[in-house]
C-alpha positions in Angstrom: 0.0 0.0 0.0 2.1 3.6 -1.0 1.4 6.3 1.8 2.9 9.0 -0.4 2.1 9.9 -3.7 3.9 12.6 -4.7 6.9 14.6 -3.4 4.6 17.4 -2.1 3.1 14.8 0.4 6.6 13.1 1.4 7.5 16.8 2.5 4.7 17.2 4.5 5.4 13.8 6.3 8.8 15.1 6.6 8.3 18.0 7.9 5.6 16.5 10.7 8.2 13.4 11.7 10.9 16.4 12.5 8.0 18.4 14.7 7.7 14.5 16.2 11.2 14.4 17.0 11.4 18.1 18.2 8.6 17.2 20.6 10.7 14.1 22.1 13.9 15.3 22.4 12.1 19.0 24.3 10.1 16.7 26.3 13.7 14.8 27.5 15.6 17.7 27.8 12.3 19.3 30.2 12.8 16.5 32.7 16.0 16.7 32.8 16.0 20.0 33.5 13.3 19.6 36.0 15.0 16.6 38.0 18.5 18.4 38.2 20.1 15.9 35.6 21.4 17.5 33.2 25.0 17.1 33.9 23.8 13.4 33.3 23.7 13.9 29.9 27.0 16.9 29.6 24.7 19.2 29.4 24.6 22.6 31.4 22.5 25.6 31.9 24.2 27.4 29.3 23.8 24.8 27.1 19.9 23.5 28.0 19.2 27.3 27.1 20.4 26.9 23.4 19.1 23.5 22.9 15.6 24.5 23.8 15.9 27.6 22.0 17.1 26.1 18.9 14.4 23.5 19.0 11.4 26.1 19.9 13.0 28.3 16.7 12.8 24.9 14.3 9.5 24.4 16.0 8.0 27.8 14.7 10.0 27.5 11.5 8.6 24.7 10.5 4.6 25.9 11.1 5.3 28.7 8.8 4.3 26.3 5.9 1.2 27.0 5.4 0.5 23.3 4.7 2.4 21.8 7.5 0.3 24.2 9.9 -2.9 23.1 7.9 -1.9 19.4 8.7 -0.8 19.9 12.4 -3.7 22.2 13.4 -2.2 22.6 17.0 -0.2 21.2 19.7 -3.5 19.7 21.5 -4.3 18.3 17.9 -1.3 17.1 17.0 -1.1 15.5 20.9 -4.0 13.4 20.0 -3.9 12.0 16.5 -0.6 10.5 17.2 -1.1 9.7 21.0 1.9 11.7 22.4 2.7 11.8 25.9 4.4 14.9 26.2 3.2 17.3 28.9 6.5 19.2 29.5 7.3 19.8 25.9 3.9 20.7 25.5 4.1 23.4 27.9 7.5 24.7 26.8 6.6 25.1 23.1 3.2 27.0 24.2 5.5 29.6 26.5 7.9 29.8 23.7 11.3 30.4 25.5 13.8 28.1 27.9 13.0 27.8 31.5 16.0 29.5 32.5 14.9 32.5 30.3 11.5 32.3 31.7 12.2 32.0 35.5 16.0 33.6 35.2 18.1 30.6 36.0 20.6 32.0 33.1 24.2 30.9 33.8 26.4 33.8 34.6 30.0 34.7 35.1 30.8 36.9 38.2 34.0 37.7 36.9 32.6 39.8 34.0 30.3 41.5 36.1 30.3 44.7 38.1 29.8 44.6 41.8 28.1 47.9 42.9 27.3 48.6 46.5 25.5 50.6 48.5 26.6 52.3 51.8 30.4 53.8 53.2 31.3 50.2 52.6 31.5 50.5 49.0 32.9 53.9 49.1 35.2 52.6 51.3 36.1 49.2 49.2 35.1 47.4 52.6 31.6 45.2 52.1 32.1 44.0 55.5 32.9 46.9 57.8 30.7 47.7 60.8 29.2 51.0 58.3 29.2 49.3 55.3 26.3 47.1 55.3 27.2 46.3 51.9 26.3 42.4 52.2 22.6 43.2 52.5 23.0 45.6 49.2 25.0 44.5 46.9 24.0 44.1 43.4 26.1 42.5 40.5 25.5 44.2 37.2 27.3 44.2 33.5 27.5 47.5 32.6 27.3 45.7 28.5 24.2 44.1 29.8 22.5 47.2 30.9 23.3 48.6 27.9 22.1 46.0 26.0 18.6 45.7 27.7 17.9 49.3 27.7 18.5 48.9 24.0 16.2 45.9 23.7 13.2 48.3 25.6 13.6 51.1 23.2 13.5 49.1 20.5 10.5 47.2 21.5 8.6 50.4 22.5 9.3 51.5 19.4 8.1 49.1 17.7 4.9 49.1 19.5 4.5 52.6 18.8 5.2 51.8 14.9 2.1 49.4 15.2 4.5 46.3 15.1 1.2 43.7 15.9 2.5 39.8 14.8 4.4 37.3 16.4 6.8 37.2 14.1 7.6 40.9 14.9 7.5 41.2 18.1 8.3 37.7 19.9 11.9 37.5 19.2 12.7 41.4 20.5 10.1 40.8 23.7 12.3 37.2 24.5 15.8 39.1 23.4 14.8 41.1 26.1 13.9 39.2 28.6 17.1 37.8 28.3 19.0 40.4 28.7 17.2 41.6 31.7 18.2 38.5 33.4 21.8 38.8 32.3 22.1 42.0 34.5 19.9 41.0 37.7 21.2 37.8 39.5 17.7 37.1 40.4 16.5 38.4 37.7 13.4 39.8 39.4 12.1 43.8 39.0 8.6 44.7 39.2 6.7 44.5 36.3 8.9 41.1 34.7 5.4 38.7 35.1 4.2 40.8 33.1 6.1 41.0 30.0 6.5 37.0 30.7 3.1 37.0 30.4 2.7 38.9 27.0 5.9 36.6 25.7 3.8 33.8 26.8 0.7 35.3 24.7 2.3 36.8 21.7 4.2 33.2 21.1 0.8 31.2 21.4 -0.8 34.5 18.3 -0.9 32.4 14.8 1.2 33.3 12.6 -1.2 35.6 10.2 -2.7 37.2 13.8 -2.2 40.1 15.1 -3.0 41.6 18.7 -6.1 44.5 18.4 -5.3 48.1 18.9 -5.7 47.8 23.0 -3.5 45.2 23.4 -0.7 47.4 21.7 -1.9 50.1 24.2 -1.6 47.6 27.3 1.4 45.9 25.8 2.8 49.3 25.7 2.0 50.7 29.4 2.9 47.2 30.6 6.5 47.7 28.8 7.1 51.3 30.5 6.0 50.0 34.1 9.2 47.3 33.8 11.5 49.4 32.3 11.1 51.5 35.3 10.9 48.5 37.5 14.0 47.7 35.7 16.0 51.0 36.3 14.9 51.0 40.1 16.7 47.8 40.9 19.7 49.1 39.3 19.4 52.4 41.5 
């Protein structure tokens, strides 16, 4: 019995045994990740981070045939004709970035970074003296990374403002973002970051011909300005 008829159909097959694959290997790499095994498998944060980002990015790539997407339909879909167990996957592909991008678990080098303190300790050069208090209020920053963030916020503003509305256009500046953010925050955490995890969250689950309506470019927008200055006050 032939399956495939024509060349047309065998790249169709093709192209949804690959978004099979990229499913399984995610789905590993999630557990992983989530059991604190990766060094199992020689594999870091630095490099779980790329993996996952590469995979998500041949993920999307691949749905931007318009008849591989007809085919697929959607994760939940695609989940159920071929009976795949895959909840971790499932969940990463529908946030769209790595965990360590999405909860700030970024692998970082101390040694390139900046230690600014607060108090006479730091005038000083003393984090430990009696005055200094400088344990309590420390914080590491990359002077490169601030630079690069607060380029990554303009930018996205700006292309807000310049009625930027698809995923394609705004997805990758809103996750290069966030990932710069985390570079310069150890914790990564300033008021207002849920919420432009939340828009990278929405924007990445928009189909690729949709585009967000006129007040969620105004909400996007005011969301954007409340963590840039959440942003700037955890670097003052």
């Amino acid at each position: 019995m032939e399956l495939i008829s024509n060349n047309k159909e065998r790249g169709l097959y093709e192209s949804l045994a690959e978004l099979y694959s990229i499913i399984i290997v995610l789905n590993f790499l999630e557990k992983s990740f989530l059991r604190d095994t990766l060094q199992q498998v020689d594999v870091d944060n630095d490099n779980y981070t790329k993996s996952v980002s590469r995979l998500i990015n041949q993920y999307n790539l691949a749905l931007k045939n318009e008849e591989v997407k007809k085919s697929f339909v959607n994760l939940d879909s695609f989940f159920q004709k071929y009976d795949i167990c895959c909840p971790l996957a499932k969940q990463r592909l529908e946030i769209g970035v790595p965990a360590t991008i999405e909860h700030s678990f970024l692998g970082q080098d101390d040694s390139s970074r900046v230690s600014l303190a607060s108090g006479n300790g730091a005038n000083n050069g003393n984090n430990t003296g009696a005055n200094g208090g400088g344990n309590n209020n420390n914080v590491s920053i990359s002077a490169k990374a601030v630079a690069e963030a607060t380029g990554n916020f303009i930018t996205l503003m700006d292309a807000v403002k310049l009625n930027y509305r698809t995923k394609d256009q705004l997805h990758p500046l809103l996750s290069d973002l966030v990932t710069c953010t985390n570079k310069v925050l150890k914790n990564g955490e300033f008021e207002g970051r849920s919420k432009i995890i939340q828009w990278l969250i929405k924007l990445n689950n928009l189909d690729i011909n949709e585009r967000l309506s006129d007040d969620d470019s105004k909400e996007f927008l005011f969301d954007l300005d409340n963590a840039y200055k959440g942003f700037y006050a955890c670097l003052n």
